[in-house]
Residue, then its C-alpha position, 0 to 999 in steps of 0.5 A: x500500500x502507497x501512502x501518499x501524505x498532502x504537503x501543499x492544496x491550492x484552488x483557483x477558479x474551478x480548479x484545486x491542485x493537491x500536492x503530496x509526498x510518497x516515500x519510496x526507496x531512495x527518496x520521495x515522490x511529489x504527486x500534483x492531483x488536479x480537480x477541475x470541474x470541467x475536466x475531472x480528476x488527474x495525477x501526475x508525479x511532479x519530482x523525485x527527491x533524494x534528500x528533505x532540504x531539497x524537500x523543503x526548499x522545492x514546496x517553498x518556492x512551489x508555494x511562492x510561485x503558486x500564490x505569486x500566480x493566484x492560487x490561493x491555499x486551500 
């Protein structure tokens, strides 16, 4: 069983994006799940991380960059 653990969840218009970490073996997976009314449900993996410093400072500047662009966290 994977378990996916929700770092980050932003909305803007009728769109919401969650951000989520996966530990895998040798690091960590960022997971972007997108909602949208008009086009439903999607997943991608976003990175792969090895160490968490590169953890932190990737969801910081995500977060920055999101909010500079108008989402709003949700």
């Amino acid at each position: 069983m994977c378990d996916f653990h929700e770092v980050l969840r932003c909305a803007k218009g009728g769109e919401t994006r969650t951000y989520s970490l996966r530990v895998v073996p040798g690091g960590a997976e960022l997971w972007r799940t997108t909602e949208s009314r008009d086009a439903g449900t999607s997943s991608v993996k976003e990175s792969f991380f090895a160490g968490s410093e590169e953890v932190s400072t990737f969801l910081e500047e995500l977060r920055r960059a999101l909010v500079a662009g108008g989402w709003q966290e949700a």
